[in-house]
Backbone as CSV, one residue per row, in Angstrom:
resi,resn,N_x,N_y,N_z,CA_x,CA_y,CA_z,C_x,C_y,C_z
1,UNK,23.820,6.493,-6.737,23.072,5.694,-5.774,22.335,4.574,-6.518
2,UNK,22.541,3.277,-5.759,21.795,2.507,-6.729,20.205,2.370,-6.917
3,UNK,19.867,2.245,-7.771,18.338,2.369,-8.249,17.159,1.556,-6.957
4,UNK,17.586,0.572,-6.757,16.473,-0.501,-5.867,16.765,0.109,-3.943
5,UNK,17.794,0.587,-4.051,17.996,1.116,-2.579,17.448,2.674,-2.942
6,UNK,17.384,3.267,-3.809,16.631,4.568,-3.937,14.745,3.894,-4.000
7,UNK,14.652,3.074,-4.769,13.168,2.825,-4.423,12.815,2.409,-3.172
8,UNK,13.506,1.523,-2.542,13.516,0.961,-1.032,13.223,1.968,-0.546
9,UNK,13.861,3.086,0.067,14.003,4.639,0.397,12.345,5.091,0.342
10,UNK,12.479,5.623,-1.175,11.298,6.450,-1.649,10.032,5.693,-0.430
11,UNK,10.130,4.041,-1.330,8.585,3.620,-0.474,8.083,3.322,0.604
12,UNK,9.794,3.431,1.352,9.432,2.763,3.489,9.918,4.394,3.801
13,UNK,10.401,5.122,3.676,10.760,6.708,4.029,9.835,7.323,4.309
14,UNK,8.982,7.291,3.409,7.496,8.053,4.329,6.945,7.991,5.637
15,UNK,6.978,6.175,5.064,6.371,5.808,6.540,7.145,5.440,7.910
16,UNK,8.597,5.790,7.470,9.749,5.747,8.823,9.496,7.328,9.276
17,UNK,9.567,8.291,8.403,9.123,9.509,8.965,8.069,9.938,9.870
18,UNK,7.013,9.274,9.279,5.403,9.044,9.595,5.797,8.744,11.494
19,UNK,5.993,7.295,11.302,6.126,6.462,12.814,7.352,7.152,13.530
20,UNK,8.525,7.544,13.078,9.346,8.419,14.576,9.024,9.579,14.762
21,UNK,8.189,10.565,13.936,7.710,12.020,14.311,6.414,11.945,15.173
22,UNK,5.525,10.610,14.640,4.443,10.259,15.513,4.679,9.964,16.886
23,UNK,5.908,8.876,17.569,6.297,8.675,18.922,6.957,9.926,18.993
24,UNK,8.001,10.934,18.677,8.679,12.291,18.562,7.879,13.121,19.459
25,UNK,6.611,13.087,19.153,5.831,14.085,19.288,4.797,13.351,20.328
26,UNK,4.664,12.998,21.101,4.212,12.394,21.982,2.954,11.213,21.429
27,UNK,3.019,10.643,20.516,1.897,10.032,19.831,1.053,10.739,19.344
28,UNK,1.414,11.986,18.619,0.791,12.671,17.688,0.108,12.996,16.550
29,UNK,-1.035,12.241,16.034,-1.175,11.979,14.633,-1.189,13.499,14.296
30,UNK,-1.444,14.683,14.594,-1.986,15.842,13.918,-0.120,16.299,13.180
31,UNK,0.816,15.628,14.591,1.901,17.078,14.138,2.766,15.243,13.059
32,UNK,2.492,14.594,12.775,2.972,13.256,12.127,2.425,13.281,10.738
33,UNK,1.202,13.630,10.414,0.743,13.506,8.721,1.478,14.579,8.039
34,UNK,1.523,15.871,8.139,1.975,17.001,7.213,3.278,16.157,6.887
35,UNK,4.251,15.678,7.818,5.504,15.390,7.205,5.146,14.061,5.994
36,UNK,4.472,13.319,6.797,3.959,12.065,5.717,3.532,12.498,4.486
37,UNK,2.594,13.379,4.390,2.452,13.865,3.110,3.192,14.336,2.357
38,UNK,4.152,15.553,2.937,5.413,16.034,2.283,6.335,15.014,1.818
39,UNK,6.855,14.095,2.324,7.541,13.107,2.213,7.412,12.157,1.149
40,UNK,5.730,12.040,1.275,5.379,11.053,0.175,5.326,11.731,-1.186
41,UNK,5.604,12.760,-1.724,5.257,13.354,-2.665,6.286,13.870,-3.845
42,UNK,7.580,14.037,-2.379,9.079,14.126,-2.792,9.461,13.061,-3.479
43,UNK,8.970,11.964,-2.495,9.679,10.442,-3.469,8.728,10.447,-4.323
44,UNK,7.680,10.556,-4.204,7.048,10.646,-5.983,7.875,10.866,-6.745
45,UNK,8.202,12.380,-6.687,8.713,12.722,-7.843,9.868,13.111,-7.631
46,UNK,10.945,12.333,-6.883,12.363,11.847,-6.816,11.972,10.305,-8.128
47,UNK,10.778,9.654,-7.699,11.092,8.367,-8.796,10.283,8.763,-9.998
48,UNK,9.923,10.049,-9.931,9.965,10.655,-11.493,11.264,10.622,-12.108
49,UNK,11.827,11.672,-11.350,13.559,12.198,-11.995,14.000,10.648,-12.079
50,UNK,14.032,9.978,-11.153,15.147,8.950,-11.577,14.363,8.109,-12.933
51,UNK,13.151,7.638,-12.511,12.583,6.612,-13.401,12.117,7.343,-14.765
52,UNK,12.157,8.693,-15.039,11.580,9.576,-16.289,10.258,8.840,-16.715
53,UNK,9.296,8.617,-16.023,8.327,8.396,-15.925,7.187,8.700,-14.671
54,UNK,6.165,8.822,-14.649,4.864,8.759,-14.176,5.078,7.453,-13.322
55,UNK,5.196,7.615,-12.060,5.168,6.080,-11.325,3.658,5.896,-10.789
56,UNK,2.786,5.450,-11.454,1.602,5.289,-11.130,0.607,4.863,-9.726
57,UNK,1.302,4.062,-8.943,1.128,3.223,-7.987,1.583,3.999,-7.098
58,UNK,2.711,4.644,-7.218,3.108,5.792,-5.921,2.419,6.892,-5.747
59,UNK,1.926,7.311,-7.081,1.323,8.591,-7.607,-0.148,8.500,-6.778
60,UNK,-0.474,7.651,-6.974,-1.903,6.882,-6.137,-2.472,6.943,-4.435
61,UNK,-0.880,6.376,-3.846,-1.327,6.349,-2.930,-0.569,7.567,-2.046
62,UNK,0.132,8.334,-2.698,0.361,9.700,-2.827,-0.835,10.762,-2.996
63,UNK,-1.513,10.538,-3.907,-3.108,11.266,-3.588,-3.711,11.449,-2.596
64,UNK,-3.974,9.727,-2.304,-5.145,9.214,-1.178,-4.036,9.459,0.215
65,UNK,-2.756,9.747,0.142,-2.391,9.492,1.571,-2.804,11.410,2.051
66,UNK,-2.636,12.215,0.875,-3.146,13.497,0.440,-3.961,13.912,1.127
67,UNK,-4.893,13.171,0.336,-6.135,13.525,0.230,-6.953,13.097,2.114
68,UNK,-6.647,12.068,1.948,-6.847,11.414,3.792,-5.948,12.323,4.802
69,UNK,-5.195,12.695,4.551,-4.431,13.160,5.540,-4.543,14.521,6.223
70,UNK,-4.980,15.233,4.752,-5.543,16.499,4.603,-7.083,16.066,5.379
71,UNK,-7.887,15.102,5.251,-9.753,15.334,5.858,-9.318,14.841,7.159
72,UNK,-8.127,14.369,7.615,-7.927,13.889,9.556,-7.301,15.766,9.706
73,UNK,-6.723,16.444,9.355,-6.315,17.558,9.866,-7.131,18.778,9.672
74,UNK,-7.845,18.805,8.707,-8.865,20.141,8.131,-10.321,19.345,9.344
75,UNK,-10.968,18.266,9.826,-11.888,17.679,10.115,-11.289,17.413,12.106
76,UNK,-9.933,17.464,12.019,-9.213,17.168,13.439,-9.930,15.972,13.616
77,UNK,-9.918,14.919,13.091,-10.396,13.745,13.597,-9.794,12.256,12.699
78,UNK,-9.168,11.645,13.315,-8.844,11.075,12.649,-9.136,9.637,12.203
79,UNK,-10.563,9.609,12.144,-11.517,8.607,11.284,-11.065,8.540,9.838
80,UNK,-9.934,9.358,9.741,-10.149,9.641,7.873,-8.976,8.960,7.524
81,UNK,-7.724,9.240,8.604,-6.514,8.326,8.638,-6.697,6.808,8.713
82,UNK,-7.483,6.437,9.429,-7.571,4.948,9.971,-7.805,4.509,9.021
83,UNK,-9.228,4.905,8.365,-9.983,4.234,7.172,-9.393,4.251,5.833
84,UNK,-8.119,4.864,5.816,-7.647,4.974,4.553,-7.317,4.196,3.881
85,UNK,-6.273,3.088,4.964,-5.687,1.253,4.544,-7.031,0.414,3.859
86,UNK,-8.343,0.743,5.103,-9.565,0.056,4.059,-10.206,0.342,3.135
87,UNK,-9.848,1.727,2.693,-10.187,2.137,1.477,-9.428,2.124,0.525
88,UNK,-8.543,1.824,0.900,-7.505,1.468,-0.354,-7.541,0.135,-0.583
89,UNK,-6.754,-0.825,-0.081,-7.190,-2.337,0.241,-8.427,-2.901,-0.566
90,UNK,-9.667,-2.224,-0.493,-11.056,-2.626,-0.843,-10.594,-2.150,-2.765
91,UNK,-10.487,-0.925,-2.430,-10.359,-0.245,-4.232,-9.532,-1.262,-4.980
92,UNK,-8.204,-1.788,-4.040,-7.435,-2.789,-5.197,-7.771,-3.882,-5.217
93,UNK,-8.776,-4.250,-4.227,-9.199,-5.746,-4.216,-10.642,-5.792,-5.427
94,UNK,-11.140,-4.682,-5.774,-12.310,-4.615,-6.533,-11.594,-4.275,-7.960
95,UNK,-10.857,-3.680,-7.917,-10.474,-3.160,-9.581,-9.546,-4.926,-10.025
96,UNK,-9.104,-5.471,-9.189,-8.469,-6.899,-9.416,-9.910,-7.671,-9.764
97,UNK,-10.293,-7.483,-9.276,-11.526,-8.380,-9.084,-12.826,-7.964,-10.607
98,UNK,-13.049,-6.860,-10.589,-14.055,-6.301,-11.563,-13.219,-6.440,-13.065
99,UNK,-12.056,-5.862,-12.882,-11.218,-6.161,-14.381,-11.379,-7.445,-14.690
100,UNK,-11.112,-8.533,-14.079,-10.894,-10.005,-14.380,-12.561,-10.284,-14.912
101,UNK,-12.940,-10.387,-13.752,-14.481,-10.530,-14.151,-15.393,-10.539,-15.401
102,UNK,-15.566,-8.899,-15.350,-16.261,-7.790,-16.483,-15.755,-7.854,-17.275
103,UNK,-13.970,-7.619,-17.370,-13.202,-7.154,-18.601,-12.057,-8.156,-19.083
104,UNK,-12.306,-9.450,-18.566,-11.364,-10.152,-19.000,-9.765,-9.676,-18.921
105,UNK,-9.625,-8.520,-18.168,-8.424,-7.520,-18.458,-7.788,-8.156,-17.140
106,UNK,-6.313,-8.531,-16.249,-5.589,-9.019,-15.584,-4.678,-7.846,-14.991
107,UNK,-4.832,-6.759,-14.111,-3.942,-5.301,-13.855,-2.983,-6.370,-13.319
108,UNK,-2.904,-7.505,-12.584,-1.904,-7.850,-11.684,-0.795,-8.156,-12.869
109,UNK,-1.071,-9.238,-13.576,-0.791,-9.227,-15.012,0.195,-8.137,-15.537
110,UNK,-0.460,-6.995,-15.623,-0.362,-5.589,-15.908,1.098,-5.273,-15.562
111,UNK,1.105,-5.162,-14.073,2.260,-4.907,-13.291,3.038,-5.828,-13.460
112,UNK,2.828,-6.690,-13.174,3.937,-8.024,-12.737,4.368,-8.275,-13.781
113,UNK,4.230,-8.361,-15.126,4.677,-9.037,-16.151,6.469,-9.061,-16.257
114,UNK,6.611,-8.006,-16.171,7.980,-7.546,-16.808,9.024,-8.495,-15.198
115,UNK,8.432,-8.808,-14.059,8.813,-9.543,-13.031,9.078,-11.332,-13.318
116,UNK,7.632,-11.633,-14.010,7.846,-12.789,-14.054,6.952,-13.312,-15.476
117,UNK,6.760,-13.793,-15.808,6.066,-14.881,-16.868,5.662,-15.951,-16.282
118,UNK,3.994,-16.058,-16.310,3.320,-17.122,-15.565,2.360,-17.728,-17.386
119,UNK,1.775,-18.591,-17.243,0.479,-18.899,-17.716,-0.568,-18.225,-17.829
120,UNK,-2.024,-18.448,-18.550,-2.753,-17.072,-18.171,-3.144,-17.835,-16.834
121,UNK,-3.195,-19.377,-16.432,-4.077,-19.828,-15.505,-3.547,-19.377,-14.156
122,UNK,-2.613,-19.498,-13.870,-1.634,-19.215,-12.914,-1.587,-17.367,-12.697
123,UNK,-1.659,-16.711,-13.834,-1.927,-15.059,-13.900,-3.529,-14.831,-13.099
124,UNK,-4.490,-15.715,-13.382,-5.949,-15.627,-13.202,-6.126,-16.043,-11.469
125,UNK,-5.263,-17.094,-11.123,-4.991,-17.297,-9.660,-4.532,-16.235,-8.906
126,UNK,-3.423,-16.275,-9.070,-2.543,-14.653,-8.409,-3.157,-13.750,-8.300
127,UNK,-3.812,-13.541,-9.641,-4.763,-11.613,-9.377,-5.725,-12.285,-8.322
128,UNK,-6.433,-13.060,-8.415,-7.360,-13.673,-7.102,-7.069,-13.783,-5.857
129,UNK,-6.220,-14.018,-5.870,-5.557,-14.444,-4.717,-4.761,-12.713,-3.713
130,UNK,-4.183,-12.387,-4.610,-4.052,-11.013,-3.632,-5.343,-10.077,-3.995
131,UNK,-6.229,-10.248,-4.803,-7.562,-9.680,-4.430,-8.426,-9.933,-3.310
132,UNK,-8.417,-11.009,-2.930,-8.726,-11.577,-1.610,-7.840,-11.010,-0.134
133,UNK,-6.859,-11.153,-0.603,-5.691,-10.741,0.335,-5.577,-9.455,0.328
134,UNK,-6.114,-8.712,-0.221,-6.548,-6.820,-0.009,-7.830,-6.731,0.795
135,UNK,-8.798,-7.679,0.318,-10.111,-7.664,1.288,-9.408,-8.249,2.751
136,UNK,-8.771,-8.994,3.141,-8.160,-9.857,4.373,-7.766,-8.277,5.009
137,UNK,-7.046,-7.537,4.084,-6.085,-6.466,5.131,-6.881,-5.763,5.137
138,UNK,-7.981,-5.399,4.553,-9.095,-4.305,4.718,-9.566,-4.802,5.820
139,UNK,-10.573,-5.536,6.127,-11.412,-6.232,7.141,-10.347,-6.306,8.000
140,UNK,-8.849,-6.314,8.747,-8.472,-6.624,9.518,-7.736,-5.080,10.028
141,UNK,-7.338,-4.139,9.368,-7.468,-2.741,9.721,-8.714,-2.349,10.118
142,UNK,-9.746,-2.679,9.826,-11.046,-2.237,10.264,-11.285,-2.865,11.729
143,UNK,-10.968,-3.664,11.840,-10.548,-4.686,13.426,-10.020,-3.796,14.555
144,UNK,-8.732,-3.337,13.748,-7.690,-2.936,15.011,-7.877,-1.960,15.055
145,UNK,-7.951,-0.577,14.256,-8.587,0.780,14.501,-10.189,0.713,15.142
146,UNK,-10.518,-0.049,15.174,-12.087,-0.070,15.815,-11.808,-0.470,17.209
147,UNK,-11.001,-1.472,17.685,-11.064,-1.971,18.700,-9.844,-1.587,19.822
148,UNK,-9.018,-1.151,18.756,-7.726,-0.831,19.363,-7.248,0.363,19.952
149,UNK,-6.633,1.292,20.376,-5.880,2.362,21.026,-4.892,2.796,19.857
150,UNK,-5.090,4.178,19.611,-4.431,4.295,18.165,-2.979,3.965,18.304
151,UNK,-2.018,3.883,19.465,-0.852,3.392,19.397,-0.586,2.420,18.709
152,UNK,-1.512,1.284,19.375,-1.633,0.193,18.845,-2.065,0.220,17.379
153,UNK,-3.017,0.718,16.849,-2.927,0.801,15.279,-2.164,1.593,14.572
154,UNK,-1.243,2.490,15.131,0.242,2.807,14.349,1.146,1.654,14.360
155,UNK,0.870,1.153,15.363,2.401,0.102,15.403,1.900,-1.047,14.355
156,UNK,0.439,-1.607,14.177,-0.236,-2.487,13.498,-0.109,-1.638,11.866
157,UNK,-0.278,-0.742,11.566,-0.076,-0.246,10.254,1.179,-0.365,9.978
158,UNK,2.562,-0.023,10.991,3.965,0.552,10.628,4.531,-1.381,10.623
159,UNK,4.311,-2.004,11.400,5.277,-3.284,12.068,4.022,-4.858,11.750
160,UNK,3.128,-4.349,11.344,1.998,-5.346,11.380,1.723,-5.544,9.790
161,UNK,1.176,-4.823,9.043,0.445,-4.706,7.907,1.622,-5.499,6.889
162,UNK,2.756,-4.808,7.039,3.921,-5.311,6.096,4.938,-6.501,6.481
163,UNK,4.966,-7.085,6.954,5.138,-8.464,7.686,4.269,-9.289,7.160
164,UNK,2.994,-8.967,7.541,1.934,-9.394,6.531,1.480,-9.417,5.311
165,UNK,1.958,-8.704,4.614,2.231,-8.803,3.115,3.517,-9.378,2.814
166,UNK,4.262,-9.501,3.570,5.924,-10.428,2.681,5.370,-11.990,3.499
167,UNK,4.981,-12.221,4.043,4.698,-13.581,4.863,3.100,-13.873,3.059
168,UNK,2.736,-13.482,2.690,1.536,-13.567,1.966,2.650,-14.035,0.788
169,UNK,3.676,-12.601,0.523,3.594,-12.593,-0.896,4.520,-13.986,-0.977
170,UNK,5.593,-14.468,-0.025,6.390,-15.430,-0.366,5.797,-16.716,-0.077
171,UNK,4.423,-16.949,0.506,3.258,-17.446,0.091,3.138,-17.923,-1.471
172,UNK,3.257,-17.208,-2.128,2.792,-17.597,-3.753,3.997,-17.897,-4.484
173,UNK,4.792,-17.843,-4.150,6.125,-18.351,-4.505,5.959,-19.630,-4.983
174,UNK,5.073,-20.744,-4.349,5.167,-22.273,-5.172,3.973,-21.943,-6.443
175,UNK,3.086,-21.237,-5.939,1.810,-20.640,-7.301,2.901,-20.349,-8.270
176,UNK,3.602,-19.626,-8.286,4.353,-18.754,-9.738,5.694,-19.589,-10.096
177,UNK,6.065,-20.736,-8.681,6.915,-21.756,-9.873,5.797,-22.715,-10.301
178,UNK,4.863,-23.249,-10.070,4.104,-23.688,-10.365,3.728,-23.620,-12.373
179,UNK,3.037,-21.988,-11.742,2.289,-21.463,-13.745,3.534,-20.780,-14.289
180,UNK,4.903,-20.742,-13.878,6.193,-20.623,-14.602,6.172,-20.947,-15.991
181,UNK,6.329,-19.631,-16.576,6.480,-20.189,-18.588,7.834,-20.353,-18.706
């Protein structure tokens, strides 16, 4: 199987599971997370076996989808699900943000390198720029779960959130031919 259609898989599979067991089940968040969690944990460590490594970033939000998923079902309330996108969102928009800052250190940098080769000036933009753009999706999940009908913020997490990140990321596309080494 090829490698990029097994990651494709691993990282939208959860959440295709997530959204048809959720409508499945009559708009169910209680009987919809256990599989999400199970799911997310397999492809973890399905892109262990394949990648023979620690995939860090999956491993992560594999915790927190865990860890959240587990306090909406042990708590039956699911304040813990909603808030999870803004607690995540906020954490990567601050560790982008505090590294650069404090530590002169670049995580976007970090990741991306082996993708592309920018400048540091153009590296120092980008991490900014989707640091901002993690606060945007935080503050705007906090919108639609507050105001909205949780249907509506499944369909806004499943059909909304990620639309919105490829409309962003191909956004920076003239930034990175731009600081192109």
């Amino acid at each position: 199987m090829n490698k990029s259609f097994l990651k494709f898989i691993t990282d939208f599979g959860p959440l295709l599971i997530f959204f048809t067991i959720y409508y499945k089940s009559g708009n169910n968040l209680k009987a919809a997370i256990p599989p999400l969690i199970i799911s997310t944990l397999i492809a973890v460590a399905i892109m262990y076996v394949v990648e023979k490594k620690i995939p860090y970033v999956p491993l992560i939000g594999a915790v927190v989808i865990s860890l959240f998923g587990g306090l909406t079902l042990y708590f039956d309330n699911p304040i813990f699900i909603y808030m999870k996108p803004t607690i995540v969102n906020v954490i990567f928009a601050l560790i982008l943000i505090v590294s650069k800052v404090f530590y002169q250190k670049n995580f976007l940098k970090l990741f991306l390198q082996t993708a592309f080769q920018l400048n540091e000036e153009g590296w120092s933009k980008l991490n900014f720029r989707w640091a901002y753009f993690f606060i945007f999706l935080a503050i705007l999940n906090e919108i639609v779960w507050r105001t909205q009908p949780e249907t509506t913020w499944v369909n806004f997490k499943v059909w909304g959130m990620l639309p919105i990140t490829i409309i962003f990321t191909a956004m920076q596309v003239p930034l990175i031919n731009k600081y192109k080494v």
